[in-house]
C-alpha positions as CSV (number, residue, x, y, z in Angstrom):
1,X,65.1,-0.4,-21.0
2,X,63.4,0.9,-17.8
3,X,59.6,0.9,-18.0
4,X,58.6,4.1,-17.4
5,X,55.0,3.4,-15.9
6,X,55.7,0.7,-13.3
7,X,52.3,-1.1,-12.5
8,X,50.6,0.9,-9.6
9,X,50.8,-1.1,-6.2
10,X,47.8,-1.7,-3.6
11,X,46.8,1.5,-2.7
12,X,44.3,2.2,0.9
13,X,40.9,3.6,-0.7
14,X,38.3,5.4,1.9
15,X,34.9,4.0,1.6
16,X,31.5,6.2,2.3
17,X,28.6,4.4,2.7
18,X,24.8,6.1,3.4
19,X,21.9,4.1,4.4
20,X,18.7,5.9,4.6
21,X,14.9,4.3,5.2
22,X,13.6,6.8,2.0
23,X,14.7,10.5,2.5
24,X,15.9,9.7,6.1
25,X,19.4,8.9,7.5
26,X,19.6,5.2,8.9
27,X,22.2,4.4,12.0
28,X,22.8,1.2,13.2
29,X,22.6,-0.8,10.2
30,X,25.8,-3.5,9.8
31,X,28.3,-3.7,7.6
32,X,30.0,-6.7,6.6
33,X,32.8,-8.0,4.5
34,X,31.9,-11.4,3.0
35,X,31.1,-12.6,6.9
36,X,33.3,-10.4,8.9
37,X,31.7,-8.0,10.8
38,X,33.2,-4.0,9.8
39,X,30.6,-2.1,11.7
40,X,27.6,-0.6,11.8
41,X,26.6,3.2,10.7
42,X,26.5,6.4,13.0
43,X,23.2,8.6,13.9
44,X,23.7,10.4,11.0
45,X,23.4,6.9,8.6
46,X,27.1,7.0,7.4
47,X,29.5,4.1,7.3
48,X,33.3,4.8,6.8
49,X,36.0,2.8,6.1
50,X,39.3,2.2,4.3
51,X,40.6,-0.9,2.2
52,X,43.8,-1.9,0.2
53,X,43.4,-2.3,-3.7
54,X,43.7,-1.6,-7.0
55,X,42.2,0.7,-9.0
56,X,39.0,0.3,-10.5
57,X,38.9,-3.2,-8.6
58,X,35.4,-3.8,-6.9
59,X,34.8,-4.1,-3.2
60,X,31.7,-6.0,-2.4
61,X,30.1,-5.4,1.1
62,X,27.0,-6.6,3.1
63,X,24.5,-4.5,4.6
64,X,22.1,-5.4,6.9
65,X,19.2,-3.5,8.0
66,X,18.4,-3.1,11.4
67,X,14.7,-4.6,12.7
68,X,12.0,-3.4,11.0
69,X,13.6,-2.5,7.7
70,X,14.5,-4.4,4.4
71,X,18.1,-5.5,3.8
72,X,19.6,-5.4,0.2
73,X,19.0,-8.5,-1.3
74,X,22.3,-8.5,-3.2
75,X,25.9,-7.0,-1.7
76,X,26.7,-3.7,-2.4
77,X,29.4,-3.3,-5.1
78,X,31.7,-0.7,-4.4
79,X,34.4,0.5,-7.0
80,X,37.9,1.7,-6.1
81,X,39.2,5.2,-7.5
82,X,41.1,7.9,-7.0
83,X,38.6,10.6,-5.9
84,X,40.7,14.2,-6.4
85,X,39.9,16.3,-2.8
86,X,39.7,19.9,-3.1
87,X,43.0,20.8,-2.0
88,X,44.0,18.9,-5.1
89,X,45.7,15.8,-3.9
90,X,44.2,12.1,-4.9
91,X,43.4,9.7,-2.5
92,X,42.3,11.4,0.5
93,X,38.3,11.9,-0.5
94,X,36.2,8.6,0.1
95,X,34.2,7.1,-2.7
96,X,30.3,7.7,-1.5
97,X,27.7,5.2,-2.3
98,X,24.1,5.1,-1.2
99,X,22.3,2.6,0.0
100,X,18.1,1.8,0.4
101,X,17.3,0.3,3.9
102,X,13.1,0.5,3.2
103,X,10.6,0.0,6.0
104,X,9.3,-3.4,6.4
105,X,6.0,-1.9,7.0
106,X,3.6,1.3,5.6
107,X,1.5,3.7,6.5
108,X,-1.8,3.1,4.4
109,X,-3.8,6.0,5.1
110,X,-7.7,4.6,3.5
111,X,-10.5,6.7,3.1
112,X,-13.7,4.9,2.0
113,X,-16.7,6.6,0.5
114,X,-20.6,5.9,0.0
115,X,-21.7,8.9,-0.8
116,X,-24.8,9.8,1.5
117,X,-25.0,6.3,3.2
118,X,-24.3,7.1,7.0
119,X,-23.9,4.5,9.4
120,X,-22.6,1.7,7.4
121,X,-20.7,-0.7,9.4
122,X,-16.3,-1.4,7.7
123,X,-15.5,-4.7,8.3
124,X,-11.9,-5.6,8.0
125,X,-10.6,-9.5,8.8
126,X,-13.9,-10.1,9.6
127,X,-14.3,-7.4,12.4
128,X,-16.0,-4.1,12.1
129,X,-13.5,-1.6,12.5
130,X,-15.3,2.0,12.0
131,X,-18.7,3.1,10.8
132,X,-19.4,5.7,7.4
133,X,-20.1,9.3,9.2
134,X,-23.3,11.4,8.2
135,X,-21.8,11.9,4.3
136,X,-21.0,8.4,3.8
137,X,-17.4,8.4,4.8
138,X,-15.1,6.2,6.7
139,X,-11.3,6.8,7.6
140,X,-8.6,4.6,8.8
141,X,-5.1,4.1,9.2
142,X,-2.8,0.8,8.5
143,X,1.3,-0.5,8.9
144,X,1.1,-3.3,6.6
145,X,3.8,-4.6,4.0
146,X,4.2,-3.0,0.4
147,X,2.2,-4.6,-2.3
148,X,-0.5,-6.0,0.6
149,X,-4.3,-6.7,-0.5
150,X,-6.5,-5.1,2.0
151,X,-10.1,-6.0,1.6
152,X,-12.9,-4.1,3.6
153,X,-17.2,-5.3,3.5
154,X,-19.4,-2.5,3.6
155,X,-22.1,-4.5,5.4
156,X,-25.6,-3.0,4.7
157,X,-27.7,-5.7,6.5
158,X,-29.6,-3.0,8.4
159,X,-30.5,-1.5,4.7
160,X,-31.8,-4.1,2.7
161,X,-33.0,-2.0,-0.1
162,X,-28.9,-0.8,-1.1
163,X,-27.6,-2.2,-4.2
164,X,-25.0,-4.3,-4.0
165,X,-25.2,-5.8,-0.7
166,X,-22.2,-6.0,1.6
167,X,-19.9,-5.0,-1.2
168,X,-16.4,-5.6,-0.7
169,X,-13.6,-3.3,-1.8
170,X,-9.9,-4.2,-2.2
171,X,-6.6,-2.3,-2.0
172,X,-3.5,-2.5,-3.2
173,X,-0.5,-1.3,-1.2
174,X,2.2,0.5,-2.5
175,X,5.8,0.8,-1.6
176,X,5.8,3.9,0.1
177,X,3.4,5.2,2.5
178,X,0.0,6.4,0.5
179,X,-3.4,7.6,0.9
180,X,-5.8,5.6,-1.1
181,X,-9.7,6.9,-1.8
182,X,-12.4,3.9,-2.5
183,X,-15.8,4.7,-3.7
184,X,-18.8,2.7,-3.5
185,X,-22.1,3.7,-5.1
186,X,-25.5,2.6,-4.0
187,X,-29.2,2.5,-5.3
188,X,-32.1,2.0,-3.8
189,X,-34.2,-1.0,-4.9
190,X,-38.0,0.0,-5.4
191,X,-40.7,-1.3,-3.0
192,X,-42.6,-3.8,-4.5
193,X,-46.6,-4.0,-3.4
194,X,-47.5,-7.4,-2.6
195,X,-50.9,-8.1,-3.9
196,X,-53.3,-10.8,-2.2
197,X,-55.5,-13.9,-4.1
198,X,-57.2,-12.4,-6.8
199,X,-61.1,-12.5,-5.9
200,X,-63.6,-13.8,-8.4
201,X,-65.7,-11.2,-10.2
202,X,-69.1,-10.7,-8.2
203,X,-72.1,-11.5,-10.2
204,X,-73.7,-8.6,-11.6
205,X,-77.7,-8.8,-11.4
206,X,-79.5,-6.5,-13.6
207,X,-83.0,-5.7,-13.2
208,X,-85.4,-6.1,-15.8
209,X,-88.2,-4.2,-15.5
210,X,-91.8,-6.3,-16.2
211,X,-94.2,-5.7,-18.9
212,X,-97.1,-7.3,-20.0
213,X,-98.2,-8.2,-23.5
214,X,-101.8,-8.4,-25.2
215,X,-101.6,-12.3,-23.7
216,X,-101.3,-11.4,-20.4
217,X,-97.6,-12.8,-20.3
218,X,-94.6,-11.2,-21.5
């Protein structure tokens, strides 16, 4: 007896990949299968392609960023199927899958805050990079990794009454590009009045006034 559902042969599948950097379209990142070199996306961040398999077999492929972004750290697994087109026949619609290409680097947008303490000098690495303005604020602007410490001094050498001195504040990079506000609070430390050597009480003299007795003497 005839089977009447032969095995379905290797079939051609069309591939879609899209690499965007966050919300925008990537080109020129490669694509490669196992070591061989497919090619690379278009302006518009798409990759397409077609391969020979079964269905619901998995196509693993390589992408790699271009210079200044992240690469996938594992390949990108892409399953086979029939994908049904509009017009109603199977097989001519590509599978799509998405892929993250990430910025090596972000934008850390920092605004630091004393309230009222003008003229403090921010020291980053060691160098001042900006002073507060009249309200006690500073701003700056960063590229720096994901997940990077920053650490900034105020340095109030020129006010030695603020409490704490030369503070330092840290932050914490995220993994997309962020503003991140930092407040540092001062007080004033009272003046204290230096006293001198305590002198020794002058003698007090107290005059007693003479009077003389029935004896002649008092």
């Amino acid at each position: 007896m005839e089977d009447c559902n032969p095995a379905r042969g290797p079939v051609y599948y069309a591939i879609a990949l899209r690499v965007s950097a966050d919300t925008r379209p990537l080109p020129g990142a490669e694509v490669y299968q196992r070591e061989r070199l497919l090619g690379a996306t278009d302006s518009g961040g798409s990759f397409r392609m077609r391969t020979l398999g079964q269905e619901g077999a998995t196509v693993e492929l390589n992408v790699r960023c271009p210079a200044g972004f992240t690469s996938p750290t594992a390949p990108v697994a892409v399953p086979l199927r029939s994908v049904v087109a509009l017009g109603g026949a199977q097989g001519q619609s590509a599978v799509e899958t998405t892929v993250q290409c990430p910025p090596a680097q972000r934008i850390a947008a920092v605004i630091l805050r004393a309230p009222n303490r003008g003229n403090l000098p921010v020291r980053y690495q060691g160098q001042e990079v900006t002073r507060t303005d009249p309200q006690g604020v500073a701003h700056m602007i960063f590229r720096v990794p994901a997940n990077e410490v920053l650490t900034f001094q105020l340095d109030t050498t020129a006010q030695p009454l603020l409490r704490p001195q030369n503070p330092l504040l840290n932050v914490t990079t995220h993994a997309t590009d962020d503003v991140y506000v930092v407040t540092q609070n001062f007080e004033v430390q009272a003046l204290t009045r230096v006293r001198g050597p305590r002198r020794a009480p002058r003698p007090r003299i107290q005059q007693i006034r003479s009077t003389r007795g029935p004896f002649g003497f008092n």
